[in-house]
FIZASE-815271 format. One record per residue: x, y, z of N, C-alpha, C, O, CB in turn. Coordinates in steps of 0.001 Angstrom, whole numbers, padded with zeros to 6 digits, always signed. Glycine has a CB too. Example, Ala and Ser with C-alpha at 12.3 -4.5 7.8 and 13.67 -1.06 7.14 Angstrom:
% FIZASE-815271
+013190-005690+007800+012300-004500+007800+013200-003300+007800+014236-003319+008465+011308-004473+009046 +012850-002250+007080+013670-001060+007140+012900+000030+007870+013409+001138+008039+014084-000598+005725 
This chain:
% FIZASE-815271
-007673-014918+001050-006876-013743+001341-005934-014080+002501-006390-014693+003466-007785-012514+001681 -004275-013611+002451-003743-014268+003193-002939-012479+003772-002332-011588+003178-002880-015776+002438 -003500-012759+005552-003022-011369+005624-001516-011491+006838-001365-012316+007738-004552-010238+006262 -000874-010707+006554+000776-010604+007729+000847-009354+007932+000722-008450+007106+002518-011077+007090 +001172-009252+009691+001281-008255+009757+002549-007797+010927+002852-008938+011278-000006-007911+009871 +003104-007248+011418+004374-007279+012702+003657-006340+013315+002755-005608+012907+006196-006814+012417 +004359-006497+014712+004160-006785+015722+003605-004898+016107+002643-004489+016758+005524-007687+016399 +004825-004055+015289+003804-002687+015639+002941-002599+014692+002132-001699+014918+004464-001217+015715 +002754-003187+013656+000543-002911+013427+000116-003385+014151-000709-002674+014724-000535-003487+012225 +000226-004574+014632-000761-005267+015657-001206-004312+016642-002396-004157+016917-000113-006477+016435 +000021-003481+017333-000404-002514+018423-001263-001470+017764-002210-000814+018198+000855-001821+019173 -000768-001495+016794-001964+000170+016084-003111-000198+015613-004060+000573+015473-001415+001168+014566 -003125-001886+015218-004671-002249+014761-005598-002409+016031-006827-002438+015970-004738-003760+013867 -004915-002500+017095-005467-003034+018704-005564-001678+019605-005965-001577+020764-004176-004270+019598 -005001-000511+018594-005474+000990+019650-007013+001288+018558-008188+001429+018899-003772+002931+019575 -006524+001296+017506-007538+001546+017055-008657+000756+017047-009725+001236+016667-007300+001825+016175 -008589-000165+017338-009796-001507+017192-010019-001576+015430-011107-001840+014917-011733-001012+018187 -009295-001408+014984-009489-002242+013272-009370-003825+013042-008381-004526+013259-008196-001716+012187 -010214-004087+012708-010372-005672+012423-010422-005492+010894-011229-004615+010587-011876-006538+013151 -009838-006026+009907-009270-005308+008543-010332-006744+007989-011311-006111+007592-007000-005150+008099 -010558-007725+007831-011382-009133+007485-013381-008379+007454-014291-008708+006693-010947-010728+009306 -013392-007382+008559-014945-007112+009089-015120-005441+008521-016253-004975+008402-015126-007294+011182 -013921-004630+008198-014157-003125+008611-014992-003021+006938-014995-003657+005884-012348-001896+009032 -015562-001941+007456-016609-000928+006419-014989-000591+005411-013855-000340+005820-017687+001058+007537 -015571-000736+003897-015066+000118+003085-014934+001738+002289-014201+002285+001465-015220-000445+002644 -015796+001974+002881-015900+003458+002879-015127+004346+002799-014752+004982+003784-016309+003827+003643 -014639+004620+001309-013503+005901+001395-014275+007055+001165-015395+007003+000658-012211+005892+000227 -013507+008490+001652-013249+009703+001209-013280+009969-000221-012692+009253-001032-012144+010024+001668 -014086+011181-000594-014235+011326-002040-012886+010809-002858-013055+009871-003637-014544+012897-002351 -011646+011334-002730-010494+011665-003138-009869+010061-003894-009448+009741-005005-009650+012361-001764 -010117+009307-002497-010000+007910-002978-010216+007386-003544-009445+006554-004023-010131+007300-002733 -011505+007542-003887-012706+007039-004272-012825+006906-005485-013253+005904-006058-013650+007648-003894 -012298+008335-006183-012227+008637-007461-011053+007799-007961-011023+007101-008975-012108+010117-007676 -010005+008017-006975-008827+007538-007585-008893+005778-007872-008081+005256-008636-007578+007996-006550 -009870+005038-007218-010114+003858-007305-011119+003654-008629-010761+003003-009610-010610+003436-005977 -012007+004095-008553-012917+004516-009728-011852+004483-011192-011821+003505-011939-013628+006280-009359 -011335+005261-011329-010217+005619-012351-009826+004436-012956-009601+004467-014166-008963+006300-011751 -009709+003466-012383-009340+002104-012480-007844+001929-013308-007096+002907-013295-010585+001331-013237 -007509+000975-013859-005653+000039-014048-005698+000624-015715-006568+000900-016541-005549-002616-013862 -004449+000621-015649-003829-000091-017114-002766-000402-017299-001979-000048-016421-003863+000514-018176 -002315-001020-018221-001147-001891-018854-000655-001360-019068-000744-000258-019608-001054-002638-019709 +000268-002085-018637+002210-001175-019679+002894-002370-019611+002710-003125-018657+003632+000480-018592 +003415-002552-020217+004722-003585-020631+004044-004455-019624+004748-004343-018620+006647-003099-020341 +002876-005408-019304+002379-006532-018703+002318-005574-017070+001981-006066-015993+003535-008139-018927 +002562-004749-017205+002346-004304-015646+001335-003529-015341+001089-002624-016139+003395-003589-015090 +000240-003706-013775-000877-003228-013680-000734-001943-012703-000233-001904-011580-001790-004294-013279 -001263-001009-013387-001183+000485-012958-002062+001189-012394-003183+000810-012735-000977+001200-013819 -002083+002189-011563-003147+002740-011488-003244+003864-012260-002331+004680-012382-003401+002928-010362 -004837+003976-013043-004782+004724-014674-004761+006315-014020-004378+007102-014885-006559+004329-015996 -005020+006868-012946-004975+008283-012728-003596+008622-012431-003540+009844-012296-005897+008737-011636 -002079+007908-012214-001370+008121-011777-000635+008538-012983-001006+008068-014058-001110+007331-010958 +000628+009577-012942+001239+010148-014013+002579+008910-014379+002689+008095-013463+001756+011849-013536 +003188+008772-015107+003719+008202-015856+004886+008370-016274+005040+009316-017046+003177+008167-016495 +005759+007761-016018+007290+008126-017400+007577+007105-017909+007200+006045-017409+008936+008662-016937 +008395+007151-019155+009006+005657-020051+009494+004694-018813+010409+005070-018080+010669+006025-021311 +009190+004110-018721+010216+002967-018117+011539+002537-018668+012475+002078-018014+009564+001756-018099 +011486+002766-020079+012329+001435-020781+011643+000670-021063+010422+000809-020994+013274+000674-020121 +012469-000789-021627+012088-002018-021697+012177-002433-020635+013232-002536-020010+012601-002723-022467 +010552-002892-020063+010625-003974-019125+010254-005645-019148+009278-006359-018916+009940-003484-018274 +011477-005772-019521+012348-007481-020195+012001-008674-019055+011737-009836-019365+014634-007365-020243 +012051-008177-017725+012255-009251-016506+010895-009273-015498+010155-008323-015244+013722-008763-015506 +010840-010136-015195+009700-010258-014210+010097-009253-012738+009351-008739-011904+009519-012078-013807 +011502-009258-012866+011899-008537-011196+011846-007017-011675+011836-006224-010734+013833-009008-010361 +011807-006378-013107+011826-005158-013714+010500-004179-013555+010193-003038-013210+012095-005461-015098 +009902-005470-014068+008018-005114-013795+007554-005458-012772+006379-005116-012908+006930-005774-014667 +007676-006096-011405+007504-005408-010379+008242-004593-009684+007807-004152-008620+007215-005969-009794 +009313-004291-010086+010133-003401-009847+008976-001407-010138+008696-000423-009453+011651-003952-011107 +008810-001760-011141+007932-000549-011902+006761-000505-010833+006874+000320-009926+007292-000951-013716 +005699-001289-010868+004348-001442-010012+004650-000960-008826+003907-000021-008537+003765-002875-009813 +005456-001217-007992+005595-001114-006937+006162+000583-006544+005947+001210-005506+006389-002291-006655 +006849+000971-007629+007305+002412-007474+006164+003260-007800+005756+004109-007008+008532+002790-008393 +005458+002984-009331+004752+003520-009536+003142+003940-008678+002667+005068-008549+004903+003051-010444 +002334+002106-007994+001470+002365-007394+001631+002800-005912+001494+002138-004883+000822+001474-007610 +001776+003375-005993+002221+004394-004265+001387+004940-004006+001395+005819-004867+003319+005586-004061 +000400+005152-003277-000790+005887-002575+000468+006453-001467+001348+005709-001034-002389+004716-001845 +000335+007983-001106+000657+008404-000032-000423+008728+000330-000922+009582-000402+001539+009210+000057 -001199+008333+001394-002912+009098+002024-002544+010030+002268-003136+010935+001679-003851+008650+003346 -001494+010446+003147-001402+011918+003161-001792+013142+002859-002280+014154+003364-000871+012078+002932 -001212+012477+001347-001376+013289+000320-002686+014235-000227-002798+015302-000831-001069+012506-000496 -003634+013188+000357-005074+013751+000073-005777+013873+000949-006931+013620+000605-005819+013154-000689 -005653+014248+002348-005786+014310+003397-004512+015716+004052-003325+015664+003731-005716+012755+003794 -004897+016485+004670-004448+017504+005317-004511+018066+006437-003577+018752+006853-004613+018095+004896 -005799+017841+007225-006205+018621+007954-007281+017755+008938-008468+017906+009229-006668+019756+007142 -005943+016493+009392-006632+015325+010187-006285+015526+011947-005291+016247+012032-005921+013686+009532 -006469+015377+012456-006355+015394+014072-004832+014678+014316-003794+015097+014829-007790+014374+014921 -005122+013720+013852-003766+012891+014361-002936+012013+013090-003650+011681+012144-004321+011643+015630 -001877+011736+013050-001964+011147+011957-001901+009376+011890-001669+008637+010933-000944+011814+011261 -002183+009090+013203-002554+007881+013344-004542+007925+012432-005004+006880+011974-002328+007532+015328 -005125+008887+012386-006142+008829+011161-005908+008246+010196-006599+007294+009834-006462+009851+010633 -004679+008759+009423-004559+007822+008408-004322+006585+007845-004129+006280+006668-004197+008060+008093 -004377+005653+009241-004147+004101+008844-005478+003402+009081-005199+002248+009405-002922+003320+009788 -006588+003544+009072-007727+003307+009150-007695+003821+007725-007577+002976+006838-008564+003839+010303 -007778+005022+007412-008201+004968+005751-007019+004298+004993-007298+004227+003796-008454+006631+005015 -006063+003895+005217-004846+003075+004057-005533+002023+004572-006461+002103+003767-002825+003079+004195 -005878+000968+005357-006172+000149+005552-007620-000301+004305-007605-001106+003373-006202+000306+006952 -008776+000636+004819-009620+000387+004114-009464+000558+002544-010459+000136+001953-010481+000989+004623 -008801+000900+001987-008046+001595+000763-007601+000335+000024-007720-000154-001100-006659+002662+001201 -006867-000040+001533-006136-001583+001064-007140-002486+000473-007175-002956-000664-005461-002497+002404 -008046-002656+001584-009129-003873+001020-010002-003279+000412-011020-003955+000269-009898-004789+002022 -010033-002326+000005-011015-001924-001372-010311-001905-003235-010872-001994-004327-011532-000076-000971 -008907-001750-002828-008202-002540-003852-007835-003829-004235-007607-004241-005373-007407-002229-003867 -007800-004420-003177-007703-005883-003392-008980-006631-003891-008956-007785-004320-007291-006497-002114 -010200-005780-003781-011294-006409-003979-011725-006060-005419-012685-006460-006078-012252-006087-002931 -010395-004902-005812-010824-004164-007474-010262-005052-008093-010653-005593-009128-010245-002564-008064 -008896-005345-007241-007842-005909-008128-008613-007526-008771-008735-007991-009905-006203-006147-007037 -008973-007971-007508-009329-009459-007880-010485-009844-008424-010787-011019-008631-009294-010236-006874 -011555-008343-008814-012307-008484-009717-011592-008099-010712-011926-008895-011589-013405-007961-009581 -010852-007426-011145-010548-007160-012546-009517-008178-013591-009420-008474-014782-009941-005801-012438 -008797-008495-012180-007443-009196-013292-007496-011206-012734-007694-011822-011687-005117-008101-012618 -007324-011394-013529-007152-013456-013388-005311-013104-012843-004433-013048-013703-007365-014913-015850 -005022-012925-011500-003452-012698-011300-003911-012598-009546-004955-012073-009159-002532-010965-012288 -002862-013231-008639-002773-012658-007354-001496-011590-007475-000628-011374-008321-002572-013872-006186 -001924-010928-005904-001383-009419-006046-000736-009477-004456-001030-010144-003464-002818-007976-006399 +000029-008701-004662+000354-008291-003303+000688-006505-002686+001624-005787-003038+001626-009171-003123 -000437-006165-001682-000508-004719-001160-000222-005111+000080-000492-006002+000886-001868-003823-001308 +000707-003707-000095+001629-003585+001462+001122-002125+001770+000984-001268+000897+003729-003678+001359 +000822-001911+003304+000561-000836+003840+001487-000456+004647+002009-001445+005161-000475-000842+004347 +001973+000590+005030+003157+000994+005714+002484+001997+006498+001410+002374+006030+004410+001490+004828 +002864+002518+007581+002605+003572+008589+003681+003373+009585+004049+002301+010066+001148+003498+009253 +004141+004586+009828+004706+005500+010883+003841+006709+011347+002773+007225+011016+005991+006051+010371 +005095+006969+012540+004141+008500+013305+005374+009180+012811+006289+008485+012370+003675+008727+015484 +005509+010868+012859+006452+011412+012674+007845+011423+014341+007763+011652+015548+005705+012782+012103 +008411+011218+013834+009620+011141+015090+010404+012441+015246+010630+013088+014224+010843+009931+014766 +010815+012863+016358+011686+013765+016336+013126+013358+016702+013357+012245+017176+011215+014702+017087 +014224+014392+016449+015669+013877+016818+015979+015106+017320+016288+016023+016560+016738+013276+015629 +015931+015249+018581+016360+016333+019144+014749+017497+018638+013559+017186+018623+018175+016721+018430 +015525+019029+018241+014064+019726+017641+014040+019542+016139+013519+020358+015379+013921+021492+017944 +014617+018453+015765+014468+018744+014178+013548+017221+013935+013621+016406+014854+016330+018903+013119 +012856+016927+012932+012120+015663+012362+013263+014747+011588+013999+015050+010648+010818+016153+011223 +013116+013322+012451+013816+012698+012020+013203+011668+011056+013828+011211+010099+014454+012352+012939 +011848+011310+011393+010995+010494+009982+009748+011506+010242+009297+012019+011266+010476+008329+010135 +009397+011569+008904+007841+012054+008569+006649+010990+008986+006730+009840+008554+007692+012294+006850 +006141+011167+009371+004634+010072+009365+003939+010302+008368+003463+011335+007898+003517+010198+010545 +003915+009172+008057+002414+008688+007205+001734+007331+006750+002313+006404+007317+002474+009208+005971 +000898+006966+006078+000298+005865+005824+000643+005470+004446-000087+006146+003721-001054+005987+006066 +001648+004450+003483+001193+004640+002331+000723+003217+001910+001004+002214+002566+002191+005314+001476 +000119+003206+000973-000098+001849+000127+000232+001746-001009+000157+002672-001817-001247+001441-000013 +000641+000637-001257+001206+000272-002734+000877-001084-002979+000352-001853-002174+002820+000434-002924 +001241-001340-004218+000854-002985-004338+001780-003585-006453+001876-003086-007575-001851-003052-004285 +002006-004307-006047+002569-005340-007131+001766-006205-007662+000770-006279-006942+003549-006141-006692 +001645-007301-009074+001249-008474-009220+002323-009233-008938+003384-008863-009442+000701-008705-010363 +002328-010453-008086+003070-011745-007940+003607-012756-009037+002991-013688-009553+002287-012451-007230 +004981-012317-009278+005221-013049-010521+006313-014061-010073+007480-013749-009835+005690-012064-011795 +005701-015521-009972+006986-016307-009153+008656-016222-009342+009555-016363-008513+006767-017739-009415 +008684-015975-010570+010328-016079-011034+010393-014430-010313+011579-014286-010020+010825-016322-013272 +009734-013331-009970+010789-012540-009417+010096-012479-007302+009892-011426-006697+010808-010600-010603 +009941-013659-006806+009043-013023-005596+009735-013284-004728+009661-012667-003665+007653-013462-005258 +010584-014248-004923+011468-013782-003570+012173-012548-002818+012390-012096-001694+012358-014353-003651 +012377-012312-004127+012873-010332-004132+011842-009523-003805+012062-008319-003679+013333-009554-005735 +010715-009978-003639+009567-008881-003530+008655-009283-002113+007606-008756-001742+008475-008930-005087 +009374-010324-001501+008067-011054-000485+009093-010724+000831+010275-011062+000894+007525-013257-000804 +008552-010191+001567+009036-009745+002972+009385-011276+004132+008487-011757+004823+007567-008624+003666 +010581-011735+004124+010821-012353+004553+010641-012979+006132+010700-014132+006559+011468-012100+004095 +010341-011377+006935+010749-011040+008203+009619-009720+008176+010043-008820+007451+012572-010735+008403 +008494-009460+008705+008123-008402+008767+008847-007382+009879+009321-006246+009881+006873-008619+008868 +008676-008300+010669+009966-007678+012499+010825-006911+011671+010680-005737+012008+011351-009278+013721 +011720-007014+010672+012684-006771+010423+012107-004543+010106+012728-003567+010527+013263-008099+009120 +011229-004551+009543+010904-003175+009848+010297-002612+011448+009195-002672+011992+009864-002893+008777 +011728-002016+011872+011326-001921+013682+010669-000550+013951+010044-000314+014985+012883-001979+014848 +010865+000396+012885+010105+001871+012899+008726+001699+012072+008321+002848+011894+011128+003179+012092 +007943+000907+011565+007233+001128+010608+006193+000058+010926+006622-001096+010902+007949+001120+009315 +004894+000230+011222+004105-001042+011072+003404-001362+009571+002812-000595+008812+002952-000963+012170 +003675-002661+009456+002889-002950+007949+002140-004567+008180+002240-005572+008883+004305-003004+006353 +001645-004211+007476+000460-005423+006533+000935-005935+005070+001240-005206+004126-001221-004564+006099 +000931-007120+005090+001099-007295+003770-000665-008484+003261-001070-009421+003950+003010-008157+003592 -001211-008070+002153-002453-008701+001830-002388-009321+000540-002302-008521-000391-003551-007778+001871 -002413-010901+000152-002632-011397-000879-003271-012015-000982-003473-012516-002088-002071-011716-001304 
């Protein structure tokens, strides 16, 4: 498992004390289920089976179909979560989320994968919200002919957002 991360997760994995290699996997019902639910196929691309769906089209190209995965598998934690203290809460559960998929993924499919976790706090601009906070996760299969387009060159390069990337 090969993990990257910039420089603001580091600070949020080091307030929180998350060590992501050692932490308990333990999700929330909500997750839980949704992990349970387990993948399916579409045009060679791996899905998550509780998530809703539209035609794609033909997906002809390797950069098409992760193009799809990556829109489609989107965890917003948020989303299933409401009524948390802070919303720095929610990167401890995307985190663990993370490595409880990677551990579905790489039992289920002969393919490496790549899950990216993202978190922000909400910002203000003046009295109005200028980014929302939240935690999300998503993840792709690694298909060499399209990964340069898909592999984060520069994590620094996101200066509002801390992420992880896990393959």
């Amino acid at each position: 498992m090969k993990i990257e991360t910039n420089s603001l997760m580091d600070s949020y994995l080091d307030q929180i004390q998350f060590k992501f290699e050692s932490a308990e996997t333990d999700l929330p019902n909500e997750l839980e289920k949704l992990l349970d639910s387990g993948f399916r196929i579409e045009q060679d691309c791996v899905l998550i089976k509780d998530f809703q769906y539209f035609g794609p089209g033909i997906l002809d190209t390797d950069f098409k179909k992760c193009e799809y995965e990556v829109f489609l598998n989107n965890i917003h934690v948020d989303d299933y979560f409401k009524h948390l203290n802070s919303e720095l809460e929610y990167l401890p559960i995307g985190l663990k989320l993370a490595k409880r998929l990677q551990q579905k993924l790489t039992s289920s499919f002969d393919a490496d994968f790549r899950i990216i976790v993202s978190f922000c706090e909400t910002t203000l601009f003046g009295e109005e919200i200028d980014v929302y906070g939240g935690c999300v996760v998503k993840f792709h299969k690694i298909r060499p002919s399209a990964d340069d387009k898909f592999k984060f060159s520069n994590l620094e390069d996101f200066e509002s957002e801390a992420v992880i990337t896990i393959e």
